[in-house]
N, C-alpha and C positions, 0 to 999 in steps of 0.2 A: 504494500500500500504506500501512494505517494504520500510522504508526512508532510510538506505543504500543504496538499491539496484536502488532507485532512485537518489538518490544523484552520484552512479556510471555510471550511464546511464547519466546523465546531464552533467559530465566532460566528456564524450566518444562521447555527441553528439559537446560538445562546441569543442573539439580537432583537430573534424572532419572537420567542420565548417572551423576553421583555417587553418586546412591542406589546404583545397579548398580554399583558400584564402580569408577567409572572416573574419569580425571581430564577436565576439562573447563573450559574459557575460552572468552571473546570473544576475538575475533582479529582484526588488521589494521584495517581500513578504521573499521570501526567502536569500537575503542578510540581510534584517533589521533582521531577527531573527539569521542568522552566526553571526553577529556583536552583539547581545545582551548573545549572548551565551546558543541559544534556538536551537534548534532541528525543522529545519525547514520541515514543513508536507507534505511542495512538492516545486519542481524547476523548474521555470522559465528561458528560456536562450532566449535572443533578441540578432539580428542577423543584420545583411545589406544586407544576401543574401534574394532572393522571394522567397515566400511561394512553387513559380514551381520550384527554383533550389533546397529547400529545401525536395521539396518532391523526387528530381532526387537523391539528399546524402542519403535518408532517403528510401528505396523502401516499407516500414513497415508502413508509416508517415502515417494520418489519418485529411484529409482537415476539421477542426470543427468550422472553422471562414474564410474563403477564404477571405472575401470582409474585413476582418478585418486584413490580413495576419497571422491568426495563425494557426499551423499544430500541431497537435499529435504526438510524439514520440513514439512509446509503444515498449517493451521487456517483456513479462513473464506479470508479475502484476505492473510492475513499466512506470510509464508514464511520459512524460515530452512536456509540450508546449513550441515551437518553434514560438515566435513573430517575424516578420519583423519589423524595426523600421520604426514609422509610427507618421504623423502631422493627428490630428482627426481636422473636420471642420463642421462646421452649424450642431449642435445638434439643433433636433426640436423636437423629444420627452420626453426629458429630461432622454433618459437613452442612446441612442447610437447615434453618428455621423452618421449623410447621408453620408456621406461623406471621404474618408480619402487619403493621398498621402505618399507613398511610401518614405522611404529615406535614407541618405546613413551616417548620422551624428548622434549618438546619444542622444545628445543635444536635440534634436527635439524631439526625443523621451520620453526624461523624461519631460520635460514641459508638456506634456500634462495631466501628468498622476497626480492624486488627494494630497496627501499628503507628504514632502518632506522625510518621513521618508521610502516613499513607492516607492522612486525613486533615490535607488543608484543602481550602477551597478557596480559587481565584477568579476576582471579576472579571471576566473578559477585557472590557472595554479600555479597562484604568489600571488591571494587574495590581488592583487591594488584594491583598494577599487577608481570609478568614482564617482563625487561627485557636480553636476552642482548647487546644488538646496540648499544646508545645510543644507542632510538630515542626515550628518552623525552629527552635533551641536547639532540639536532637538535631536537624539536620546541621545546623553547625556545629554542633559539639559533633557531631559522625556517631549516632546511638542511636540505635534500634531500640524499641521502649514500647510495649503493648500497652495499649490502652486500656483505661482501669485495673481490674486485677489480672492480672498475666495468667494463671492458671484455669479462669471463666474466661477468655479468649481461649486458650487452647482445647478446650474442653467445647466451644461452641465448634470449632471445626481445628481438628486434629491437625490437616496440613498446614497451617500456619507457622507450626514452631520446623519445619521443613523451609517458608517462606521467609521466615526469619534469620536463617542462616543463608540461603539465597541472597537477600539485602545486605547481610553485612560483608558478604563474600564479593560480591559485584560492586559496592563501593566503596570497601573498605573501614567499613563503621565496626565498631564495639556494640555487644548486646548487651543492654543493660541487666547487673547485676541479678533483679527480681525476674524479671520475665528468662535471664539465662537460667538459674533456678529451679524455674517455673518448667523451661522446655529437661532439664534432668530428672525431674520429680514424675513427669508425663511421657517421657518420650515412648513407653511400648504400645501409648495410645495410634502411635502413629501403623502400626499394623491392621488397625480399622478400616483406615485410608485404603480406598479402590488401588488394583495395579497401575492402571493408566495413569491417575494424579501422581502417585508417587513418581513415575515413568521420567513425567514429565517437569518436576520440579527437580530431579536430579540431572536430567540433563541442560536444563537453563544452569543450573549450578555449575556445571562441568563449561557450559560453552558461552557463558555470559561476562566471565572475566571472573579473575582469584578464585579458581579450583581446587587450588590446592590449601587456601585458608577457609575453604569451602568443607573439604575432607576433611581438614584438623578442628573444624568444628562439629561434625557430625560425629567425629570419633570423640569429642569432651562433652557433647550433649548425651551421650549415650545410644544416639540416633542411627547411627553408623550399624551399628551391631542389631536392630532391629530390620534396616533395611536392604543391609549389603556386608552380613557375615561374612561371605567369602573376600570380602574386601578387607573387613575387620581381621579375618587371621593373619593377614600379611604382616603385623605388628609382631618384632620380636624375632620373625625367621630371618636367620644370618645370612649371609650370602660370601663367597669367596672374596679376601681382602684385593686377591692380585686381580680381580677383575672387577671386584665392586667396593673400593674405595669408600664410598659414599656413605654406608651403611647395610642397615637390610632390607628388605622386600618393600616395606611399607615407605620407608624412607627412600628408596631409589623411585615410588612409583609419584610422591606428592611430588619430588624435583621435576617430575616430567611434566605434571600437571602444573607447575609452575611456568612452565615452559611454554604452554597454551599457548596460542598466539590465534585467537577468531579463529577457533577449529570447527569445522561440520560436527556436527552430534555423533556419526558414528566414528571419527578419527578418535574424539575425546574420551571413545567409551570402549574404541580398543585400548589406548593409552591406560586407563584404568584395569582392564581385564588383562593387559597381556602379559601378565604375572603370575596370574592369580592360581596358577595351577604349583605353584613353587611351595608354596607351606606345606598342601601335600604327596610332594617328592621331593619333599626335604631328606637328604641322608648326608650321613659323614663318610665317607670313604676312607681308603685308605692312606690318600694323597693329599684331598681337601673335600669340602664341601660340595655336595652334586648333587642336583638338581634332572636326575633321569627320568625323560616322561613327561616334562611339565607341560611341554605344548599341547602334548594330547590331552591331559588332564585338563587345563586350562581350556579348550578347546572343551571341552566336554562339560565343564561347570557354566563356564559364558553362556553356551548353550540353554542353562536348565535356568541362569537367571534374565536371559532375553525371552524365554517362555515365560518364566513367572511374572515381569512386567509386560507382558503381551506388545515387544515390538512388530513392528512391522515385519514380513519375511526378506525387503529387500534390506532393511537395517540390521536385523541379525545375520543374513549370509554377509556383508560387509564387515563386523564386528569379528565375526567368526574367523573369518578370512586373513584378518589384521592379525589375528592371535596365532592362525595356523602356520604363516608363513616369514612371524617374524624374526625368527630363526635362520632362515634360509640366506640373510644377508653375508653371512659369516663364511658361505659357501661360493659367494660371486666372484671372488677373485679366482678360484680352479672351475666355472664353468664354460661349457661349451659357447659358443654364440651361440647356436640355435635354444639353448634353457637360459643363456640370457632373455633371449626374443622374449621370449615363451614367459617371461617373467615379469618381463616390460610392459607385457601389453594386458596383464593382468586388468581388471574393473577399478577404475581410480588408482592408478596404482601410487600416484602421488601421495595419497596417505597412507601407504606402505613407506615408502621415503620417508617421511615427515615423522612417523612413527622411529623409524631406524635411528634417524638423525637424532632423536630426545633420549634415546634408549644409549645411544654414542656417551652425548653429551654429558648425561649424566650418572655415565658408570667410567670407561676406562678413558673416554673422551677422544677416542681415533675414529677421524671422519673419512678415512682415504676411503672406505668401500661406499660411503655414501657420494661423496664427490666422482666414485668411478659411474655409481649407476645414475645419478643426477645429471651428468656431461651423457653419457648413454642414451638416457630418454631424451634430451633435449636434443641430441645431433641425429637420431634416429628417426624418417620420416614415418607416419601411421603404415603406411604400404611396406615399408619391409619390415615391421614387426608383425603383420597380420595379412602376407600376399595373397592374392588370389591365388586358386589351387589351382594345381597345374594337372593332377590326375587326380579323376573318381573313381566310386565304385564299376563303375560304365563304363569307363575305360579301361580297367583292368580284364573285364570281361570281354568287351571286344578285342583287347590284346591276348585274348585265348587263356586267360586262366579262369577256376572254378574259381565260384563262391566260398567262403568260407573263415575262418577266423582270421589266416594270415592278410587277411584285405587292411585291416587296421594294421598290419606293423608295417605295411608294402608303404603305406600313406603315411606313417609314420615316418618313417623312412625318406620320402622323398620329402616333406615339410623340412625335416631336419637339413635335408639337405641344401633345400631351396634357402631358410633362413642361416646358411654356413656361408650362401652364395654360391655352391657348388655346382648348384643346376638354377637353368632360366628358362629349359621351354619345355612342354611336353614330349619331344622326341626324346632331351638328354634326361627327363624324367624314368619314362622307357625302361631307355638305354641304364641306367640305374636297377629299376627295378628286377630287368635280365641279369646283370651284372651278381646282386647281393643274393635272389630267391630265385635263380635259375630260369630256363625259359619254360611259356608255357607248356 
């Protein structure tokens, strides 16, 4: 969504509003980041007029929460929710009120709502900044601070002490003292929480910036170990000095996450996983510390918690892939061209790289194998890592051989060969496949 073109549709709606006599502000999300000097990603305006008079101003409006008062705005690509200011009452499932009443004060409004940094409210027109709650203090002091009692915010919906480490991770704030607390004293509530919400505020966490003060707060809220055990055992297993300097499991994986840099969601959440099979193939050898197995292991756990948060299939075969093959970098300097090719042209394989390069970085710190395959994909055109095939099955058959299993190694065979350079047309393919599997 264009955030101008948002941001101009949210004065035109709040104006409108006014003109019909009602009162009307930006709200939450998007004042705290005008006030921080952020580029806010979308606009909120909360209103005193109903969701029906708002859809009467609005004839385009789009009912997406009715019982919650809030309406859709839309023009072109740009959107805008229209809240009625609203008192929430008897939450029973710890994510939304039974309940709510209508109302004409805004006061009311923002008390209800989670964090005070997430509860000012700005005039459009003139940017008065409303301020019931001290959310505009905490945002200069950098303090996350639930509103009212910290344990009845969490307790009205579980994901917020989830949300709460999200804010202080992405801008570097402190949670204040009671509501920190408050998310230790609750945190197994958050196993309540749907897979998808959780899903999805761990990876805003992971790819919104400070990921790694992201985890070290998940692992001191107790939150960690509710939602990503297998992450949580990382803590504590050693790893070999001569090749991981740095520490062990846990501590070589938050360096990575440090390392972040506007990652795609599923780069950030191999980055996270592609360890995670090490605590259990932790052994001591006779030599040192070894780690046999971990990729498959790792490989096989990622697995059962990309099911358990129900990602997508094309984000877990990505995630999967990150963990199964990050190992293999260690082998590029003795490969073939043709299992370079073959490796290059892997699906993204850039976050294969990018993953390699953090994993470099932050264990023995030798980048030569990432610089060899980095100058590789970059000087390498899409066509010869992926040529067109020079023989098929149909042509081996018209070249008088039977069907059969050897057909896969015959095209095996000539791919490899094609991507060595060795062969260019289909005659010298042939000529190849006479040569290795005899004639027909």
């Amino acid at each position: 969504m264009d955030e101008s073109k948002a941001a101009d549709l949210a004065r035109r709606i709040a104006g409108a509003l006014q003109a019909a006599g009602y009162q009307a502000y930006y709200v939450g999300g998007c004042v705290r980041d005008l006030l921080l000097n952020r580029a806010p990603k979308d606009y909120d305006v909360a209103t005193d007029a109903t969701p029906d008079r708002v859809s009467e101003l609005f004839p385009n409006a789009r009912r997406v929460g009715a019982h919650f008062g809030v309406v859709l705005v839309s023009e072109g690509d740009a959107q805008v929710e229209v809240a009625t200011f609203r008192s929430d009452h008897a939450y029973e499932d710890g994510r939304r009120p039974g309940r709510v009443k209508f109302e004409t004060d805004p006061r009311e409004d923002v008390v209800r709502r989670d964090f005070t940094i997430n509860a000012l409210l700005m005039e459009p027109s003139t940017g008065e900044v409303l301020d019931f709650v001290g959310g505009r203090r905490d945002l200069e002091q950098g303090v996350i601070r639930a509103i009212g009692d910290p344990e009845r915010r969490f307790s009205e919906d579980h994901l917020r002490m989830l949300r709460a480490v999200r804010f202080a991770a992405r801008f570097g704030f402190d949670i204040e003292a009671e509501t920190f607390s408050a998310i230790q004293r609750l945190h197994a509530l958050i196993r309540r929480v749907s897979a998808e919400r959780v899903r999805d505020e761990l990876t805003r966490i992971l790819v919104e910036g400070g990921a790694r003060r992201g985890f070290e707060l998940l692992d001191q809220s107790g939150l960690l170990n509710d939602v990503l055990p297998e992450v949580a055992a990382m803590k504590g297993v050693e790893q070999p000095p001569e090749f991981h300097p740095e520490g062990d499991v846990w501590t070589h994986t938050l360096l990575m996450l440090e390392g972040l840099d506007h990652p795609t969601a599923t780069l950030a959440w191999g980055v996270l996983l592609h360890d995670v099979g090490k605590p259990g193939a932790f052994r001591v050898g006779p030599d040192r510390i070894r780690f046999d197995g971990h990729v498959e292991l790792g490989v096989k756990l990622a697995k059962n918690i990309m099911r358990r948060l129900r990602f997508s299939n094309s984000d877990c075969e990505q995630v999967i892939a990150l963990i199964a093959n990050h190992m293999r970098f260690k082998d590029a300097p003795s490969m073939k061209e043709s299992t370079i090719k073959r490796f290059l042209r892997m699906d993204r394989f850039r976050e294969h790289l990018e993953l390699h390069r953090l994993d470099c970085l932050n264990s023995n710190g030798h980048l030569e194998t990432y610089e060899m395959m980095r100058a590789k994909l970059n000087e390498t055109p899409p066509e010869e890592l992926k040529p067109a095939r020079l023989l098929t099955g149909r042509d081996l058959i018209a070249a008088g051989y039977a069907p059969g299993p050897r057909f896969k190694e015959m095209l095996q065979a000539v791919e490899d060969a094609q991507l060595e350079g060795m062969v260019h047309t289909r005659e010298e393919a042939l000529a190849l496949v006479r040569r290795r599997f005899g004639a027909a």
